[in-house]
N, C-alpha and C positions, 0 to 999 in steps of 0.2 A: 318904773312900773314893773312888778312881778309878772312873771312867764305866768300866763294861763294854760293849762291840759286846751284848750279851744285853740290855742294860737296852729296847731298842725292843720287844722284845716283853712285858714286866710290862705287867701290867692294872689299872689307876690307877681307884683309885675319883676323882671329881673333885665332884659335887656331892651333897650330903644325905649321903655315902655309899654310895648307891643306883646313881646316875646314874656309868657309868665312860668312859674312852676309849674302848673297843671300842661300846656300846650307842653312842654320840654317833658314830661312825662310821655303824653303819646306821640312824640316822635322818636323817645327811646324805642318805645313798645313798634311803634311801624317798623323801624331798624331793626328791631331784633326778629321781626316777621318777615321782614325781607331776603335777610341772613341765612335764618331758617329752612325759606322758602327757596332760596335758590340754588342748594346744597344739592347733590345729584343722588337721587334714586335707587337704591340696588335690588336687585334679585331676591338677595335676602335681607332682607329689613332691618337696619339696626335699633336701637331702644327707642329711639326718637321715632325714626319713619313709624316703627311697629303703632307707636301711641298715637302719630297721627292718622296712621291708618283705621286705629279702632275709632280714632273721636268722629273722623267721616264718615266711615259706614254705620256707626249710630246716629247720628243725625240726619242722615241720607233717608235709612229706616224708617227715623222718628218721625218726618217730614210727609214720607209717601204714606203710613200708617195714619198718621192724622190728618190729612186731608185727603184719603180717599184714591191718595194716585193722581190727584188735581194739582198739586200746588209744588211739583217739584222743581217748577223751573224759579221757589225761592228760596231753592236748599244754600243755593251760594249768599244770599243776605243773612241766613239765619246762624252758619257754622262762620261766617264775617263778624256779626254781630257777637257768638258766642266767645269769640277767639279775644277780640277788642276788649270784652266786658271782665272775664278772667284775666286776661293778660295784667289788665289793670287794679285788678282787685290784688292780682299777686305782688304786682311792682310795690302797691302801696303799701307792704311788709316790712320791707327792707328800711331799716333807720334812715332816718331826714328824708327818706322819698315820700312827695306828695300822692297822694291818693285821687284822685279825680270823682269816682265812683263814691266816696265819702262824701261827694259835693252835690246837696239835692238839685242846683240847678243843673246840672250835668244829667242824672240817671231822670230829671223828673222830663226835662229835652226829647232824650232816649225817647222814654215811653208816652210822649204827647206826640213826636214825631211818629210812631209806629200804630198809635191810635188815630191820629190823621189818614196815615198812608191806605190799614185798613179799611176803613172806611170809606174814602175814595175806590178801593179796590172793589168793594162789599156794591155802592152804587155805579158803579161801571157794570160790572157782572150782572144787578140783577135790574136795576134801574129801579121804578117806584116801589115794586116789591121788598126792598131793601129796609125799609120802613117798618116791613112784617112783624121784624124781631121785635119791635116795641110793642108790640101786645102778641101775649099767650095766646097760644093756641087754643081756641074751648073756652074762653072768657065771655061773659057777657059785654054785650056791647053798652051798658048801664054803667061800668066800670069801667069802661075804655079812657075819659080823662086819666083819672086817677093813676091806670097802671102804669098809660103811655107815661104819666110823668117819671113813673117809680122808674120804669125800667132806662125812661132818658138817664136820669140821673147817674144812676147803676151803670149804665154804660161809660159814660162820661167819666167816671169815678174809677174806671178801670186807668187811666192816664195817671193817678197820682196813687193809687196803691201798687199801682208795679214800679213805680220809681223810687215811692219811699220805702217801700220793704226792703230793696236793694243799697240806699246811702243809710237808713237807719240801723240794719246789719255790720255794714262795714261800719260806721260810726261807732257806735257801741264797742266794736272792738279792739278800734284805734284809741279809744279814753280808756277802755282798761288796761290796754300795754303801757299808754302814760302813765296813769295811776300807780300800778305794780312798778313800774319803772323809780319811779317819784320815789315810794316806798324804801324799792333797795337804795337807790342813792343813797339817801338820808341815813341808811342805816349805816352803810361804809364807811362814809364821812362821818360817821359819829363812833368808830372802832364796833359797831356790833356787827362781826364779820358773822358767827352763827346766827344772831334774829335774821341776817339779810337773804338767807339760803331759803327762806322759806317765800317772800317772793319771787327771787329768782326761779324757784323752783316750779312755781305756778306759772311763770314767763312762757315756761318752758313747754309747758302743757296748754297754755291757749297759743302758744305759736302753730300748734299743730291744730286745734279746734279750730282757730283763723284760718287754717288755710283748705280744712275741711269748708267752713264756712263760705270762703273765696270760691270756691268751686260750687259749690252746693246753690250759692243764690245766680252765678252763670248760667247755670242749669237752670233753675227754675225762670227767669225772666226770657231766656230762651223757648221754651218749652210754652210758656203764657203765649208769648210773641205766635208761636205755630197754631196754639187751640186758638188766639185771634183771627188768624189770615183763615184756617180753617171755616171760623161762625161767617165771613165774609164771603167764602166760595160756597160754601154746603148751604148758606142759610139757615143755620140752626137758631 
């Protein structure tokens, strides 16, 4: 049977059965945060400390500015979360490394879990009032089925648009490196050493778009994750 471009995303059990490619992904990534993490501190920052120095205090920032000065005490879930979600979008760059984050059940997990969580947050906090957010403010109450449904749903739908925008990103860019890949091969193995410079060459430039990209949907699924926990404590 011919290799499909799809075959990089199956989830290969690989030991006992148990043990697959994706789990053996993020326990590289916890190892390499542990690593990281327990490396000693200096006065004067080296390139690494320096970067994570800046990625904390922007999201320290981001956290107390979007909720108000209420919600810091989940600044540690959300630069956990950011760190997990990139770590893993970056690993999955590297040739024959699985991606996890390319795998909707994964990122779609993620953001049903974090849609859950608020929510419980959102009704602990305010009890019946909680319910508010499902009808506008200023609406007549002749419209009240209708909106409560819209805005059920809307809410609801916030679980599978933060999950898929982040595995349908990385996805998309995982089939183009196959493709452009595919490409040059073919052309190597076929003596057209010049036609093959020209995918490679674009390899070359989505390796850096991807890794913009890696970072770019980190950010933004994090950032979602805080304007959530925020509509949860503020009631907006």
């Amino acid at each position: 049977m011919a290799a499909s471009f799809f075959d990089q995303f199956n989830v290969v059990r690989i030991i006992g059965g148990i043990i697959t490619n994706s789990s053996i992904v993020m326990l590289i990534l916890f190892s390499v945060v542990v690593l990281i993490g327990s490396c000693s501190y200096k006065l004067i920052p080296t390139r690494l400390q320096a970067i994570q120095e800046i990625v904390y205090s922007h999201f320290l920032g981001l956290v107390k500015e979007s909720t108000a000065n209420k919600g810091t005490q989940y600044f540690i879930f959300i630069i956990t979360l950011f760190t997990f979600i990139i770590g893993l979008n970056l690993l999955g760059l590297f040739p024959y490394v699985f991606a996890p984050t390319s795998h909707i059940i994964v990122t779609f997990g993620l953001s049903l879990s974090i849609l859950m969580a608020v929510t419980i947050l959102g009704i602990t906090q305010h009890r019946w009032n909680f319910a508010s957010m499902m009808m506008p403010s200023g609406s007549p109450m002749l419209l009240a089925p209708l909106l409560v449904g819209i805005e059920t749903i809307s809410y609801a739908s916030q679980a599978i648009s933060l999950g898929v925008r982040l595995a349908a990103n990385l996805s998309a860019g995982h089939l183009l490196f196959a493709i452009l890949a595919s490409f040059g091969f073919t052309m190597i193995s076929n003596d057209m050493l010049v036609l093959s410079l020209a995918p490679i060459s674009v390899m070359v430039f989505i390796t850096l778009l991807e890794i913009a990209v890696a970072s770019i949907q980190a950010y933004v699924f994090c950032l979602l994750t805080v304007i959530y926990i925020n509509n949860s404590i503020n009631l907006h």
